[in-house]
C-alpha positions in Angstrom: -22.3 115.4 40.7 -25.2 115.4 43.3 -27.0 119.2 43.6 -26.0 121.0 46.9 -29.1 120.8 49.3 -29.1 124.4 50.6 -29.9 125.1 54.1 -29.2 127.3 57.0 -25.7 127.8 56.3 -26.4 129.1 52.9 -28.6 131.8 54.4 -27.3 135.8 54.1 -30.9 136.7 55.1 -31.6 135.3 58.7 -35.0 136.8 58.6 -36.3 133.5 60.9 -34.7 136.1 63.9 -35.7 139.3 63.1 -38.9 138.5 60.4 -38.5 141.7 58.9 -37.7 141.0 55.4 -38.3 138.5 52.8 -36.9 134.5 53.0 -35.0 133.1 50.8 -36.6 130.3 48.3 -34.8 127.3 50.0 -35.8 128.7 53.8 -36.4 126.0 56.1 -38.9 127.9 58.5 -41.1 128.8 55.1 -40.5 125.1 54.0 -40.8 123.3 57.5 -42.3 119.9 58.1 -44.9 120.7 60.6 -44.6 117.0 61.7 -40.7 117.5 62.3 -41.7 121.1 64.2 -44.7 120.2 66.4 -42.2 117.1 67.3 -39.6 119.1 68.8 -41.9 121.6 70.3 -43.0 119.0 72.3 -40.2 118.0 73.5 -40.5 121.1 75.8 -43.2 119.8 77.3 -40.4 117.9 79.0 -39.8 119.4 82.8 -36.2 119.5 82.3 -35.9 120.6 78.4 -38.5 123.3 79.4 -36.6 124.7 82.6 -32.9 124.4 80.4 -34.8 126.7 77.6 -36.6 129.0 80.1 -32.9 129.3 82.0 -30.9 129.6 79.4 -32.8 132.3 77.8 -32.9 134.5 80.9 -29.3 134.3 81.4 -28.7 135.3 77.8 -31.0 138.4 78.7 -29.4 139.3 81.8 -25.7 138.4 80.9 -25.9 140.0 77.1 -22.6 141.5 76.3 -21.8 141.7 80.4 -20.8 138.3 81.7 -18.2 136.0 80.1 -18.9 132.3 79.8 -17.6 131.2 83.1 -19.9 133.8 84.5 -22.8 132.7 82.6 -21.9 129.1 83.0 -22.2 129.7 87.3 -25.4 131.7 86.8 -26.9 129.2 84.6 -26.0 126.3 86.9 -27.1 128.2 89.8 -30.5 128.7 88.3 -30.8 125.4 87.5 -30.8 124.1 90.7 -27.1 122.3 90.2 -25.0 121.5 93.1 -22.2 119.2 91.9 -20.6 119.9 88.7 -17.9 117.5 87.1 -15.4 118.7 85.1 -14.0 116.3 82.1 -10.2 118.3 81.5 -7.5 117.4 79.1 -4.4 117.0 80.5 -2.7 120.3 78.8 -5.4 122.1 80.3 -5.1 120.7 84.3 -3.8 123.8 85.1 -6.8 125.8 83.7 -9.2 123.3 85.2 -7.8 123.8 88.5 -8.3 127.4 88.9 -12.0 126.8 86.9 -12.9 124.6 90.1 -11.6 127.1 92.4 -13.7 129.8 90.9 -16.8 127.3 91.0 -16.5 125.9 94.6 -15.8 129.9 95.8 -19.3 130.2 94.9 -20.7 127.3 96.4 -20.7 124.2 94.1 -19.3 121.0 94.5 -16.9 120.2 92.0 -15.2 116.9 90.8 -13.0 116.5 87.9 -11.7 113.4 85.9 -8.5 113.9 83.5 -8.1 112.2 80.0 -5.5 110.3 80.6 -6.8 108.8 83.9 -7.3 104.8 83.8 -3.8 105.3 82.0 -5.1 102.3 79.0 -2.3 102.2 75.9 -3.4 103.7 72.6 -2.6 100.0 71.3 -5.4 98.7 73.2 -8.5 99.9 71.2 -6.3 99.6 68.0 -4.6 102.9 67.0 -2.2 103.1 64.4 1.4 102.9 66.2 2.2 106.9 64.3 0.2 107.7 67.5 2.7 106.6 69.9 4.7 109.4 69.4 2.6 111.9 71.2 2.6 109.4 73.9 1.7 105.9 74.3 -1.5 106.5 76.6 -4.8 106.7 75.4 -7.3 110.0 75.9 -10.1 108.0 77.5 -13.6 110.1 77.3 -16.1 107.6 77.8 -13.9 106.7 80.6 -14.2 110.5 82.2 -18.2 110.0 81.5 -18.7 107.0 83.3 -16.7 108.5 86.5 -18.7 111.2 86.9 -21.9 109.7 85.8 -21.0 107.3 89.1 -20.5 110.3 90.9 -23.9 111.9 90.0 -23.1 115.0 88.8 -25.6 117.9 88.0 -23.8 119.3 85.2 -20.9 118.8 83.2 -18.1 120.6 81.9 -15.6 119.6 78.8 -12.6 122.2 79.0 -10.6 121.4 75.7 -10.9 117.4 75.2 -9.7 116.8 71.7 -12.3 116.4 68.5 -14.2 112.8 68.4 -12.9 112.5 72.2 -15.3 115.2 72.9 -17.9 113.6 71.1 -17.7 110.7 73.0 -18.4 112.0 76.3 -21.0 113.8 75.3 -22.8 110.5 73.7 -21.7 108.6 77.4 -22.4 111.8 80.0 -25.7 110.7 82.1 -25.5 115.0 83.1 -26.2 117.7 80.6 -23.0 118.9 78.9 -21.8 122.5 78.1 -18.4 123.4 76.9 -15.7 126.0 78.3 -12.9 125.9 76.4 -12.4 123.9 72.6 -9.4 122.8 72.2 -7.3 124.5 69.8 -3.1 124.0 70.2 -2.3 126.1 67.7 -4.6 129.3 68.0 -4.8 129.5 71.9 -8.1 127.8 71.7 -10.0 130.0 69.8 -10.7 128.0 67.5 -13.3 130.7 65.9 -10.0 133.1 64.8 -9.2 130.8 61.6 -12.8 131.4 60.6 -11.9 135.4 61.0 -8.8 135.0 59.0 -10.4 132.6 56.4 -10.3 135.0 53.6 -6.6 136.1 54.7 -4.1 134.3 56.3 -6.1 130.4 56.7 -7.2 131.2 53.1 -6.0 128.1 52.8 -8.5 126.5 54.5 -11.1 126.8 51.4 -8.6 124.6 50.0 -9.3 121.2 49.6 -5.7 119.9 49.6 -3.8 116.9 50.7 -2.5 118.2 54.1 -6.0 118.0 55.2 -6.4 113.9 54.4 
């Protein structure tokens, strides 16, 4: 059996945010690859990674614990300098997309908005198993959504509950910086964060490595 790299996620300490205790032996910040480091540092240097960090950072400051995300999200595209913001929804979640543009062009921005399902391709055509069908024979098409709001030049893009992988995709295809409003999540009301919450309790299960999960 290979031996478990730790990392990050096997940290209790988190002292590389507060550096007021010791690190643990595995730490990455006291083991870093200055190489790695100075490489991404310099990626700053860049006008629009510098102005995303510098933004994104004072809206984190003046928001903390006071604005939800959809008020952070208009602050944060109104510092930027964004004016048209497109808006890749599921279908399920047309109604909540609808109101989300509301909100955003009562303040100002231009919104457009492209739907999974639009294009309407079959599931068969880019091979999925048939089992598929039977939530509906039309494909979710992401890099689809991506490429019609990449033609639209968009500022700023926003994924409100596109399914896992489909999500993925537009974010590999968008042209426009991507945040994310709502993660999909059918059967906890998208919060997808509660089953980590209840991980010790009721989605114990979840530590399981069983079959249902294959």
């Amino acid at each position: 059996m290979t031996e478990k790299k730790l990392s990050c996620i096997d940290c209790a300490v988190t002292n590389c945010n507060n550096m007021d205790g010791a690190y643990p032996d595995f730490c990455l910040t006291t083991h870093m690859d200055e190489a790695v480091l100075a490489d991404a540092m310099q990626c700053y240097g860049n006008e629009e990674e510098r102005k995303v960090s510098q933004v994104s950072a004072s809206v984190e400051h003046d928001g903390y614990c006071e604005w939800c995300r959809v008020e952070e999200l208009i602050v944060f595209a109104r510092r930027m300098g964004y004016k048209k913001l497109g808006i890749a929804t599921c279908v399920g979640l047309i109604s909540e997309s609808r109101k989300l543009a509301q909100i955003l062009r009562n303040h100002g921005f231009e919104v457009y908005g492209v739907a999974c399902k639009c294009g309407t391709q079959r599931k068969d055509s880019v091979g999925c198993d048939p089992s598929c069908n039977e939530l509906g024979v039309n494909m979710c098409n992401p890099v689809l959504q991506a490429k019609l709001l990449n033609a639209e030049k968009t500022d700023f893009n926003i994924v409100m509950g596109l399914c896992v992988g489909h999500d993925s995709l537009f974010y590999k295809h968008s042209d426009a910086l991507v945040t994310t409003l709502v993660a999909k999540d059918r059967v906890l009301g998208h919060n997808p964060a509660a089953a980590l919450y209840q991980a010790d309790f009721y989605y114990r299960k979840l530590k399981e490595d069983s079959d249902e999960l294959k």
